[in-house]
C-alpha positions in Angstrom: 234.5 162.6 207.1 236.9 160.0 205.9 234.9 156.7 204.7 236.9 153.8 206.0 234.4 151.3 206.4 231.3 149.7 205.9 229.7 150.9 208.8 231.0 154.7 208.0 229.6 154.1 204.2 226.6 153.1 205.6 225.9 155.9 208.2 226.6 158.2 205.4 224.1 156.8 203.5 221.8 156.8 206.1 222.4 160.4 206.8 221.8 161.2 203.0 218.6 159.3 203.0 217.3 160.9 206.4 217.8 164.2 204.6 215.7 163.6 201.3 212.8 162.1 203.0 212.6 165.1 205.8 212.8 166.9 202.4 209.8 165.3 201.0 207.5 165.3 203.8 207.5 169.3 203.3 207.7 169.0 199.5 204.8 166.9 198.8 201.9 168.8 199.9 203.2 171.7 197.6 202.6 168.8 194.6 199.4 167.8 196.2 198.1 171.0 196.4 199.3 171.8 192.5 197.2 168.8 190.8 194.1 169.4 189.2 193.5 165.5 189.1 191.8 164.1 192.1 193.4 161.1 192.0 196.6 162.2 191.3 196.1 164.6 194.3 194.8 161.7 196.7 198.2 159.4 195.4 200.5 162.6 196.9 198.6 163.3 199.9 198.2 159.3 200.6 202.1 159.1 199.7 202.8 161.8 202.3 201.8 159.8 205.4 203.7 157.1 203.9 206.7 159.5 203.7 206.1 160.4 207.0 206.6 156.5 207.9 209.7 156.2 205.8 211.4 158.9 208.2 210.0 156.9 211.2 212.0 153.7 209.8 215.4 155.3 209.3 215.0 157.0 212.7 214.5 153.2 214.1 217.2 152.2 211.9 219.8 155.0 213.7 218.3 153.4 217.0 219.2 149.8 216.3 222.8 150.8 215.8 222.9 153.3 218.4 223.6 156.3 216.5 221.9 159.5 216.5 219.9 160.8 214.0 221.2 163.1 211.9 220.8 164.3 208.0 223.5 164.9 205.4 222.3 167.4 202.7 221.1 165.3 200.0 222.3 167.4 197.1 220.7 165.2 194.5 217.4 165.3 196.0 217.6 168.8 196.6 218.3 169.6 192.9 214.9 167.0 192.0 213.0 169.4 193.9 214.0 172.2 193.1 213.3 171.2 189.6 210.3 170.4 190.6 209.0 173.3 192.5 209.7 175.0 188.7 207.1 172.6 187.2 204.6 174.1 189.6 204.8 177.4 188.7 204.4 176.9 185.1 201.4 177.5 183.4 199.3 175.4 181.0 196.4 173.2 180.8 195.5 171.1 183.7 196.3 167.5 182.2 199.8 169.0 181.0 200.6 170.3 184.0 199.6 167.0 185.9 201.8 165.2 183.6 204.5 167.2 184.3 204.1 167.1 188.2 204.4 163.0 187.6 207.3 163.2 186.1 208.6 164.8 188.6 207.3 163.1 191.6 208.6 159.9 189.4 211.9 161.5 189.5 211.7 161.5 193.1 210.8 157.8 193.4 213.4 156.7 191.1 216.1 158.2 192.9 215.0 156.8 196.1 214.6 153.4 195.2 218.6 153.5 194.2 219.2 155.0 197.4 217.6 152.4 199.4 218.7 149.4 197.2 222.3 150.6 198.0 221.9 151.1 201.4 220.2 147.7 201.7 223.2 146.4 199.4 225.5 147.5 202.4 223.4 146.4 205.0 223.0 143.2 203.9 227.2 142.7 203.5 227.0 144.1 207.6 224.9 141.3 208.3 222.3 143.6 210.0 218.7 141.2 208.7 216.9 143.1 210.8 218.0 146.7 208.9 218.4 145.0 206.0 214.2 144.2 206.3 213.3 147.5 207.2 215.1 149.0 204.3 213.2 146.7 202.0 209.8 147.3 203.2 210.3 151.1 202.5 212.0 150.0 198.9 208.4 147.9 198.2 206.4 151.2 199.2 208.7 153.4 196.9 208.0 151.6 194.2 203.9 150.8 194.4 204.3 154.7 194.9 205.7 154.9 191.5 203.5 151.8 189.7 200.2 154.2 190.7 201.9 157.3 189.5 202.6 155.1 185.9 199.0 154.1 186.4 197.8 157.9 186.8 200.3 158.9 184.1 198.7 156.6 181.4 195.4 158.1 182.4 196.3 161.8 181.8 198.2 161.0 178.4 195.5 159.2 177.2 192.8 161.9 178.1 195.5 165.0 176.4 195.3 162.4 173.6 191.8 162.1 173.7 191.5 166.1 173.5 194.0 166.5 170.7 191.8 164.1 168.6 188.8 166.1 169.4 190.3 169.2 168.6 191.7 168.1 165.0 188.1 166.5 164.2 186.7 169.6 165.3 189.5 171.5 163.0 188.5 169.0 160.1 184.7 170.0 159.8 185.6 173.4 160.2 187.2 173.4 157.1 184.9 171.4 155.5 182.4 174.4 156.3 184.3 177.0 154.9 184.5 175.3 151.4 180.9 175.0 151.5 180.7 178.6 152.2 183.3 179.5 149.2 181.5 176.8 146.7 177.9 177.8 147.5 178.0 181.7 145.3 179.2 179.4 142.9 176.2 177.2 142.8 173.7 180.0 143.0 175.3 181.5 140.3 175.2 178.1 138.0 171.6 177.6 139.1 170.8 181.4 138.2 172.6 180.5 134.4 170.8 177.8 133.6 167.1 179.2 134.9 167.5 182.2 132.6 168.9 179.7 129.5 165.7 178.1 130.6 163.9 180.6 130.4 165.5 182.0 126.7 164.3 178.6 125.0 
């Protein structure tokens, strides 16, 4: 299709963003059902129905300017998720592998805020308030999706932290047993010396 105005920019834009979210409302029950966190799990199954709202919006949006509703492929969101159904096939400890699912579900967020920030960029040149103010409100729920993932994230690094310390403490006393172990036939024997010099006298 030849872009040769605003309003052909923007229902390109549309179409792209109509794609990705369709996208993620079959994507993010796969992440859901891959975290061993609770609350990570609740954050992508709560996100989900939000998702669910986001497509809603843009389908309102292609209503308001009387076009149908129709998706582009969203190649970049299709490569995010294709990366990220690799994360959840990996294998590891829990709180890595919930780590690396929100990264990935960042990912996501990231690259939808910019989409809706342009298209809301565009919008707003059109003069369209009203789609200018749904665009927004889905913008404001992208990114308290992606503050609570940061909050979840700093919970799970700190815990892998947390572990990591435990480990090397456990590591360090370890060791401290073993040269007790070595040094102790050496005692005996020093103890055994000086009984029988004892004794001699």
């Amino acid at each position: 299709m030849k872009v040769d105005s605003l309003e052909t920019l923007f229902q390109e834009e549309l179409k792209d963003i109509y794609d990705f979210e369709k996208r993620l409302v079959r994507a993010l029950p796969k992440m859901a059902k891959a975290a061993n966190s609770d609350e990570l799990r609740s954050a992508l199954t709560e996100h989900l129905d939000v998702t669910r709202g986001h497509t809603q919006r843009i389908e309102q949006i292609f209503e308001l300017l009387d076009m149908p509703a129709k998706t582009k492929t969203c190649a970049g969101m299709k490569g995010i998720l294709e990366e990220g159904e690799e994360i959840l096939k990996q294998d590891g400890e829990d709180a890595l592998l919930d780590a690396a699912i929100i990264g990935a579900a960042q990912r996501v967020e990231h690259y939808e805020m910019a989409a809706y920030a342009s298209a809301r960029a565009i919008a707003e040149h059109m003069g369209n308030d009203q789609v200018v103010d749904l665009l927004q409100q889905t913008w404001d729920e992208e990114r308290e999706a992606d503050e609570k993932l940061s909050e979840i994230a700093g919970e799970v690094l700190g815990s892998i932290r947390e572990s990591s310390e435990d480990d090397s403490d456990d590591e360090e006393v370890s060791g401290e047993d073993e040269e007790e172990e070595r040094a102790e036939p050496a005692r005996k024997q020093a103890t055994r010396g000086a009984s029988s010099r004892g004794g001699a006298s």
